[in-house]
C-alpha positions as semicolon CSV with decimal commas, in nm:
position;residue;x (nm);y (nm);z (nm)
1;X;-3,174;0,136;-4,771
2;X;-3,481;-0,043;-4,675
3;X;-3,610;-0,092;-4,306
4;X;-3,372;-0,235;-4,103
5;X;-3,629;-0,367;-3,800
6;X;-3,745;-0,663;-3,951
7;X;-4,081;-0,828;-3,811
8;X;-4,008;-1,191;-3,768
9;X;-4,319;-1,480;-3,644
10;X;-4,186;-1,718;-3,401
11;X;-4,310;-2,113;-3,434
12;X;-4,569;-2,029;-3,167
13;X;-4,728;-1,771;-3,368
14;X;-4,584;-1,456;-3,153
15;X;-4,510;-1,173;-3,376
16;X;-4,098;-1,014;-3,288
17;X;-3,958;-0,699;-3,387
18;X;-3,556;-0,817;-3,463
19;X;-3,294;-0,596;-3,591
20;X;-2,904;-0,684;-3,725
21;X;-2,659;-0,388;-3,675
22;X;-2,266;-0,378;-3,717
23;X;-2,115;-0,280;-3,422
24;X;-1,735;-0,197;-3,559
25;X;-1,456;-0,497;-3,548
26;X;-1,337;-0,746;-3,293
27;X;-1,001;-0,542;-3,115
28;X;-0,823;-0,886;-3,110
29;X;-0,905;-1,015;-3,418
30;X;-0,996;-0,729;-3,642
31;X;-1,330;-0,927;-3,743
32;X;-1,646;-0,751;-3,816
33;X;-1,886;-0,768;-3,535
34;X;-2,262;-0,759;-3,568
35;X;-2,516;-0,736;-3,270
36;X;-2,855;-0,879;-3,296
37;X;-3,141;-0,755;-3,098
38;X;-3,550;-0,860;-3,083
39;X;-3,827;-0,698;-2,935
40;X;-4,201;-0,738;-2,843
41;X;-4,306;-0,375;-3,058
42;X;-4,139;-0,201;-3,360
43;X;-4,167;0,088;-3,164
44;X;-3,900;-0,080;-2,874
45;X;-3,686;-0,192;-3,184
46;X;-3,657;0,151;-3,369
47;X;-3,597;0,326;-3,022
48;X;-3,303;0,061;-2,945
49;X;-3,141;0,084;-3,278
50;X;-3,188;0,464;-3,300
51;X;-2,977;0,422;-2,965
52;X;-2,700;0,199;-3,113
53;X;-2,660;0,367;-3,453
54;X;-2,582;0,677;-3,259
55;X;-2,312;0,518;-3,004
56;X;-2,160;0,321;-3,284
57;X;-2,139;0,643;-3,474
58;X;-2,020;0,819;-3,192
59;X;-1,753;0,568;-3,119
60;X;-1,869;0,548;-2,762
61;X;-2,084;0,168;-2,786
62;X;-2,026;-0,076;-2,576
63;X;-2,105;-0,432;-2,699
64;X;-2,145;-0,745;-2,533
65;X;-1,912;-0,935;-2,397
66;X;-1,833;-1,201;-2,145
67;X;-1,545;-1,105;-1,986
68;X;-1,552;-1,202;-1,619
69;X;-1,414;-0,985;-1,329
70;X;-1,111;-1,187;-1,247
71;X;-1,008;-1,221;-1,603
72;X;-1,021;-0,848;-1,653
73;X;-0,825;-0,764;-1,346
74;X;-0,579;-1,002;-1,469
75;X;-0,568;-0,794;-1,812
76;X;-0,523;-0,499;-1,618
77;X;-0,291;-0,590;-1,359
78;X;-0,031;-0,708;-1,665
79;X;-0,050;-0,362;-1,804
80;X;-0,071;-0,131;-1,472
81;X;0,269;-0,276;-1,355
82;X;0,475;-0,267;-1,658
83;X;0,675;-0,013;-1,493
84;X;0,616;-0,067;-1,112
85;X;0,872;-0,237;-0,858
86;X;0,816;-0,606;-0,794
87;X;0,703;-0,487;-0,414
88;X;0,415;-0,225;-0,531
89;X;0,312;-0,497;-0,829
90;X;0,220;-0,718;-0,538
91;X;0,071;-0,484;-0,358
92;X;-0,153;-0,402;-0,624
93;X;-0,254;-0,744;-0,657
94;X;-0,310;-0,836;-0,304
95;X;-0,564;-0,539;-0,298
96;X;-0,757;-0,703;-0,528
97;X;-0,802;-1,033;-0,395
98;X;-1,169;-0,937;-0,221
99;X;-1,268;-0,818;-0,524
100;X;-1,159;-1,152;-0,691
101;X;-1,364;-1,345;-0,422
102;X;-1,620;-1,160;-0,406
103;X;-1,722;-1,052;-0,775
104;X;-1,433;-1,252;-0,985
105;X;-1,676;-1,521;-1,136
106;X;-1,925;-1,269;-1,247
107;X;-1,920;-1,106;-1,617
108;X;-1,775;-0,756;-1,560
109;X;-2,069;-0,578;-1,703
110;X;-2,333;-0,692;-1,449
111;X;-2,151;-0,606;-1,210
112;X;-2,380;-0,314;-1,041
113;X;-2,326;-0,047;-0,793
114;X;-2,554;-0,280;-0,534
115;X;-2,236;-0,572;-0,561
116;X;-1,967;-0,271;-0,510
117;X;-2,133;-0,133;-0,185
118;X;-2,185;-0,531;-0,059
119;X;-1,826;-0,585;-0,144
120;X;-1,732;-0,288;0,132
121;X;-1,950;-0,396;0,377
122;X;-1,818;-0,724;0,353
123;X;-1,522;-0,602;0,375
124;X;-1,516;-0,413;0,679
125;X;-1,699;-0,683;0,855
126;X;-1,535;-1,003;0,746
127;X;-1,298;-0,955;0,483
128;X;-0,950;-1,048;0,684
129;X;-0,774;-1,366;0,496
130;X;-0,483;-1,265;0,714
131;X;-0,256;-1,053;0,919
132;X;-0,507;-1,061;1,225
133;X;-0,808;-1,292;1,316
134;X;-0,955;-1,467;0,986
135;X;-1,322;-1,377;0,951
136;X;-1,271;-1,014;1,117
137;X;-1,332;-0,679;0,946
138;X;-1,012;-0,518;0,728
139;X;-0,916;-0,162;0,795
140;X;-1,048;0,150;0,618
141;X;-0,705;0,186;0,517
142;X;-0,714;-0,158;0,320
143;X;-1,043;-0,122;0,213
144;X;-1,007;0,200;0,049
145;X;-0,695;0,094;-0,145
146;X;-0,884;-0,172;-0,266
147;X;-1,208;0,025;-0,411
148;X;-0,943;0,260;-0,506
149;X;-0,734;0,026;-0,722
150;X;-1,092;-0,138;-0,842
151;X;-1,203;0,215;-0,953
152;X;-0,884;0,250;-1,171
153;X;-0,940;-0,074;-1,313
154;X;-1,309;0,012;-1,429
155;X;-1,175;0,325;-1,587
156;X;-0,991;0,154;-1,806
157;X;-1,183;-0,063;-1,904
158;X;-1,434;0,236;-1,981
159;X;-1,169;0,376;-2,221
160;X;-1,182;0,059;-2,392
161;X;-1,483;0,005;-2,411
162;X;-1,608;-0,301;-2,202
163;X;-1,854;-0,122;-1,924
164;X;-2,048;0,180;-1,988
165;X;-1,943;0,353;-1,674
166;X;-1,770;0,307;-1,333
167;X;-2,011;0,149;-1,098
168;X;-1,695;0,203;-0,790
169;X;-1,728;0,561;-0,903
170;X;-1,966;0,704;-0,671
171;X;-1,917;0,412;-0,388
172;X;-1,831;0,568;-0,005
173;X;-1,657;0,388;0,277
174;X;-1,955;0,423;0,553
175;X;-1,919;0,769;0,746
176;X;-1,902;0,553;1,105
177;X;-1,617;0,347;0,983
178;X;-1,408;0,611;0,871
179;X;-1,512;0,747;1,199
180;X;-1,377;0,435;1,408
181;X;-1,059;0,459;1,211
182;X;-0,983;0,811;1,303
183;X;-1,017;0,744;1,652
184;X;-0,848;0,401;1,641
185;X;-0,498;0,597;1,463
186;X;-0,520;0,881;1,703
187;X;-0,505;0,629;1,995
188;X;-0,194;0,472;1,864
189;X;0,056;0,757;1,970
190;X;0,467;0,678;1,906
191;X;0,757;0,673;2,233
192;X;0,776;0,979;2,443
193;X;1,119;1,069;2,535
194;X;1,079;0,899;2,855
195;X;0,955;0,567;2,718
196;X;1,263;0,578;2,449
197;X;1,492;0,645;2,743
198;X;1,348;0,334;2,959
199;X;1,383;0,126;2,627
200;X;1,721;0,191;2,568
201;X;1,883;0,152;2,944
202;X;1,669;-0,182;2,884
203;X;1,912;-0,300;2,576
204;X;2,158;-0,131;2,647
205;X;2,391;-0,419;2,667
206;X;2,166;-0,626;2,413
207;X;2,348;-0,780;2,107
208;X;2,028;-0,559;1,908
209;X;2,186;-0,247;2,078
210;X;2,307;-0,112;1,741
211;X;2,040;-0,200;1,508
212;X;1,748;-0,082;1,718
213;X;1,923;0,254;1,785
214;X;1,920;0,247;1,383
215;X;1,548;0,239;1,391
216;X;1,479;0,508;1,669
217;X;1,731;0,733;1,520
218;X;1,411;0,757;1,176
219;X;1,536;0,487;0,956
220;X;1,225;0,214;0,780
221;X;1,296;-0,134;0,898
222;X;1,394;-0,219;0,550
223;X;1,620;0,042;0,552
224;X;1,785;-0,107;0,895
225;X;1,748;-0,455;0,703
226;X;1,937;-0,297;0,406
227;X;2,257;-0,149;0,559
228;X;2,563;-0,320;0,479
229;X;2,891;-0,212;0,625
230;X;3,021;-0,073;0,332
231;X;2,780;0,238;0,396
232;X;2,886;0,312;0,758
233;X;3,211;0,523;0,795
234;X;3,287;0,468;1,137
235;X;3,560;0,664;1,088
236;X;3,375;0,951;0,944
237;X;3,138;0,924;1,129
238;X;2,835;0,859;0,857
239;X;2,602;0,623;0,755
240;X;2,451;0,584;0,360
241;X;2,092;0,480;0,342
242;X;2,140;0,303;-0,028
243;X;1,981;-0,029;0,014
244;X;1,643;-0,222;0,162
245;X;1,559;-0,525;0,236
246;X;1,164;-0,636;0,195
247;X;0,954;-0,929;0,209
248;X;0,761;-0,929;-0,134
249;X;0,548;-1,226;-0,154
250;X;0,738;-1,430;0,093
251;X;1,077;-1,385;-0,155
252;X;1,372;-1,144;0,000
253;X;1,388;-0,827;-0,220
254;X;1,664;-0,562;-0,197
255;X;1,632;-0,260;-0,431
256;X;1,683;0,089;-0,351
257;X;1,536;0,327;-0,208
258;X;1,182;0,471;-0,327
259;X;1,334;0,800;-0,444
260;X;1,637;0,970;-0,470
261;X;1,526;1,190;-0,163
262;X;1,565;0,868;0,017
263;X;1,901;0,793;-0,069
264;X;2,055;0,996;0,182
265;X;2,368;1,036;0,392
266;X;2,355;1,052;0,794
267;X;2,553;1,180;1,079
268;X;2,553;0,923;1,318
269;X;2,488;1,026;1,662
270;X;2,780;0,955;1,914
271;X;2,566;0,715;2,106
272;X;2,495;0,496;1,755
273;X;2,898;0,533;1,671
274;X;2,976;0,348;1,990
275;X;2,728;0,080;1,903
276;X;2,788;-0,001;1,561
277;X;3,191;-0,025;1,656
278;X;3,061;-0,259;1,909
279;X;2,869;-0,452;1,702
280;X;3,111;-0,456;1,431
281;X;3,366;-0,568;1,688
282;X;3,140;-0,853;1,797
283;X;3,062;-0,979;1,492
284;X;3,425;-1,023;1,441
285;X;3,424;-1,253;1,710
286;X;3,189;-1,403;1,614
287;X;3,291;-1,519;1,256
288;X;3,536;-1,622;1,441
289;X;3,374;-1,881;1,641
290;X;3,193;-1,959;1,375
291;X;3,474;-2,029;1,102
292;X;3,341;-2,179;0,769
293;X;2,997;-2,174;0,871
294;X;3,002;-1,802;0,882
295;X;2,833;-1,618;0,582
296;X;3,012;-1,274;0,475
297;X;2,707;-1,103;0,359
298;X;2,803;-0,746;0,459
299;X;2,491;-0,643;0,582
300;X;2,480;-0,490;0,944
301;X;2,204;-0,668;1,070
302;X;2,316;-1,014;1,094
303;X;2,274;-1,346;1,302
304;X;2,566;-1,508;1,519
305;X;2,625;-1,719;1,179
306;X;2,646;-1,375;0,967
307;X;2,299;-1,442;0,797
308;X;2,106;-1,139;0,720
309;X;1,759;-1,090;0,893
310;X;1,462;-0,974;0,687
311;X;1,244;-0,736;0,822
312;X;0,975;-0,977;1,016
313;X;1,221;-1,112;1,271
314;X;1,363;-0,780;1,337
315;X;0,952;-0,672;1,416
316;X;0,892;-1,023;1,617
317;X;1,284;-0,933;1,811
318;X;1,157;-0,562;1,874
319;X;0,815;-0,693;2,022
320;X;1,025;-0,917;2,216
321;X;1,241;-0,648;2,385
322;X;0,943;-0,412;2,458
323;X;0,784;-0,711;2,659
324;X;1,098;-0,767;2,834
325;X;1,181;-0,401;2,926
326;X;0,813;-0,386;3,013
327;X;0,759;-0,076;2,816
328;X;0,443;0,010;2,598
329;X;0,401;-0,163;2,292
330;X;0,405;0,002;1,961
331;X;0,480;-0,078;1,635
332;X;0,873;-0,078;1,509
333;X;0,762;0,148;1,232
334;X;0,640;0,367;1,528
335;X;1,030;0,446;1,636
336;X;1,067;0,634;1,292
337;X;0,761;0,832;1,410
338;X;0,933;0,923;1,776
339;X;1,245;0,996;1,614
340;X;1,090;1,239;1,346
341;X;0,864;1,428;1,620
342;X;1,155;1,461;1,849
343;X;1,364;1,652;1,581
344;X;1,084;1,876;1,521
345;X;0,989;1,934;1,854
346;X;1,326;2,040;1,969
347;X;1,387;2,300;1,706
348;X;1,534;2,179;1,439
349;X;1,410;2,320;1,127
350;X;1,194;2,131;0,869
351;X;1,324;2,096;0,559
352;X;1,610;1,909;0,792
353;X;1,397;1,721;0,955
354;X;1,248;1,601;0,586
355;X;1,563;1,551;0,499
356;X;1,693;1,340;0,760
357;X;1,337;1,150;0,733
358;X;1,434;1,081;0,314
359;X;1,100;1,262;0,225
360;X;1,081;1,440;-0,094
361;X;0,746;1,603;0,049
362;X;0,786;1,848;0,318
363;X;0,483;1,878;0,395
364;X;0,400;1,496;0,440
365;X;0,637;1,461;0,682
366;X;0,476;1,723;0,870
367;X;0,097;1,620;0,820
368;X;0,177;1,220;0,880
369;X;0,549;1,167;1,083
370;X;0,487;1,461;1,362
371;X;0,283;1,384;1,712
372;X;0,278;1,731;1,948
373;X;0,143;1,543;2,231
374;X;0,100;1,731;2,597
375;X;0,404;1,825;2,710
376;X;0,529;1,969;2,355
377;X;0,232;2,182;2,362
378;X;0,360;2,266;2,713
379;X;0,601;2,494;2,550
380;X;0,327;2,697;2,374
381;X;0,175;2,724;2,713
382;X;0,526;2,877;2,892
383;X;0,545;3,180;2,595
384;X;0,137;3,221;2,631
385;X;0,267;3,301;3,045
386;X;0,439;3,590;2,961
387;X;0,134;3,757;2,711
388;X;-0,126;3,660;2,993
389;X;0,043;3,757;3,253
C-alpha cells in the first residue's frame, strides 16, 4: 500500500498535504463514506490520519455531519417517548424548548461547553415564555430538568456516534441560584391546623365544600378532577382513587394513576361523608333544574350544568376562596402537603401515612410531603422537660 498523504499544488502555487480515508458506511443508507482532509505539512496530515485510522478501527470515530440541534432533539424525542404517557411526552418536550431557541439552528457538533453554560444563565435570567412574567428568570427546578433532559439527549447521540462527548456533562446550575431556590421553597410552608380550620368554617356552606375537603384530606388535584361517583361508597363509607384528570397540552387527559401504589382505596372521614352526600344531593337538584341541558358525566367535580372541571379552574376557584376567607395563600397542591404532615405529626405511623399519600416510596414522602414547623417540634420540647428537669 503506497502513501496515503498525498502532496497536492494548489493553482496559486501553495504546496497541501491531502489525505482520502474511509470512514465505515452511511447508518441510513448503508453507503460507503469517505472523509477527506488537507493540511499545510505532511507532518499535520500523517498525525491526523494516524488519529482517524485508529478511531475508525476502534469503532469509536465520529464523522462529520450537519445535523442541527433542533433536528436531533426531534430524533430523540420520537424515540425517548415510545413508551411514556402522553402527559410526561410533553413534558419532555416543553423542557426542551430553551434549548431549541437558544442552540436549535446550530449544527449539534459545535455546539461547545461555552453555549451550554450561556444557555443556563440565560435561563435563569430571562428564560420565562410563560407561567409568570415573560422575560423573567425560570426556576432552578425548570432549569435543571432541562440541562438534565439535554444531557440525556447528548448521550445518545454519543452512543451513536454524532458528538464526541457530552458538552452538558460537566455544566453546574450557579451555586447562588441553587442557593436562592432553597431559601425561596423553605419560605413557602403548607396550612397549619389553624389556618385549615379558618378555611373550612369559611366554605363551609360553599357549593366547593366537598371537593376542597377532597384536596385537604391528601388527594392531587387531578386526582379530585378524576373522581367519578362510581368510586365513592357513601354507603361504605370509601372512596377509590382510580382516575385523573390533566391538562396535557391544552387537551383534557384522563388515565390512571402513575402507579399501582396510587390506585388506592380511602376511608372517608365523617366530615367528607356528610359533604359528598350533600353534594351528591345537590347535584340532583340540580340536573333537575337543568333538564336536557344537563351532562351525566359521573365525575364528582362538576358545574351546575354537570360539566366536569379540569384542574385549572379548580386552582383559579381555590385562589378565589382563600382571598375571600382572607386566609394565607398557598398553592392547592400545598393542601396535599398539610394533610400529609398532619397525619405524621399526630402519630400515625408511616408506611400509613405513604399509603394514604399513594407513594410507592416511603421515604419520599417523608423527605418531600412532611413540614415539622414550631409547634410540632413543641412536642420534642415537652419530653426534653422531663430529662432536663
Amino acid at each position: 500500500m503506497g502513501d496515503p498523504i498525498k502532496k497536492i499544488e494548489l493553482k496559486d502555487g501553495t504546496t497541501r498535504y491531502r489525505f482520502v480515508i474511509d470512514i465505515g458506511r452511511d447508518p441510513a443508507t448503508g453507503k460507503r463514506r469517505q472523509l477527506t482532509k488537507t493540511y499545510d505539512t505532511k507532518k499535520e496530515a500523517r498525525a491526523e490520519y494516524a488519529k482517524v485510522k485508529h478511531q475508525t478501527d476502534e469503532g469509536t470515530f465520529v464523522g462529520p455531519d450537519k445535523t442541527t440541534v433542533s433536528a436531533w432533539l426531534d430524533t430523540w424525542l420520537k424515540s425517548t417517548t415510545v413508551d411514556v404517557e402522553k402527559a410526561t411526552a410533553a413534558n419532555y418536550a416543553d423542557a426542551l424548548l430553551p434549548v431549541r431557541e437558544r442552540l436549535g439552528g446550530k449544527r449539534l457538533q459545535d455546539v461547545t461547553e461555552e453555549d451550554v453554560d450561556e444557555l443556563v444563565s440565560w435561563m435563569l435570567t430571562s428564560g420565562r415564555k410563560r407561567g409568570g412574567k415573560v422575560g423573567s428568570g425560570l426556576s432552578v427546578r425548570s432549569v435543571q430538568l432541562t440541562l438534565g433532559r439535554f444531557r440525556s439527549s447528548l448521550n445518545v447521540a454519543m452512543r451513536r456516534r454524532l458528538v464526541v462527548r457530552n458538552v452538558a456533562q460537566y455544566t453546574q446550575i450557579p451555586r447562588e441560584a441553587r442557593r436562592k431556590a432553597a431559601a425561596a421553597a423553605a419560605q413557602r410552608v403548607p396550612w397549619s391546623e389553624t389556618e385549615v380550620r379558618q378555611f373550612l368554617a369559611s366554605i363551609r356552606d360553599h357549593r366547593l365544600h366537598a371537593p376542597v375537603l377532597l384536596a385537604l384530606i391528601g388527594m392531587r388535584p387531578a386526582e379530585v378532577c378524576g373522581l367519578r361517583w362510581s368510586a365513592v361508597d357513601l354507603e361504605a363509607g370509601t372512596l377509590s382513587v382510580e382516575l385523573t384528570r390533566t391538562l396535557v397540552e391544552g387537551e383534557v387527559e384522563e388515565k390512571g394513576p402513575k402507579s399501582e401504589k396510587g390506585k388506592r382505596k380511602l376511608p372517608l372521614p365523617k366530615p367528607l361523608h356528610a359533604a359528598l352526600k350533600a353534594f351528591k344531593a345537590r347535584q340532583a337538584a340540580e340536573a333537575i333544574r337543568a333538564g336536557e341541558l344537563y351532562e351525566r358525566s359521573g365525575f364528582v367535580l362538576v358545574d351546575e350544568l354537570g360539566q366536569p372541571w379540569k384542574t385549572d379552574r379548580l386552582r383559579r376557584a381555590i385562589y378565589k376562596l382563600m382571598a375571600e376567607a382572607k386566609v394565607r395563600k398557598v398553592r392547592p397542591y400545598d393542601a396535599r402537603h398539610a394533610c400529609l404532615t398532619y397525619l405524621a405529626t399526630s402519630g400515625v405511623p408511616d408506611v400509613i401515612v405513604s399509603a394514604w399519600a399513594g407513594h410507592a416510596d416511603l421515604s419520599f414522602t417523608k423527605r418531600v410531603y412532611i413540614h415539622p414547623n414550631v409547634e410540632h417540634l413543641r412536642q420534642a420540647a415537652d419530653q426534653l422537660d422531663e430529662l432536663l428537669g
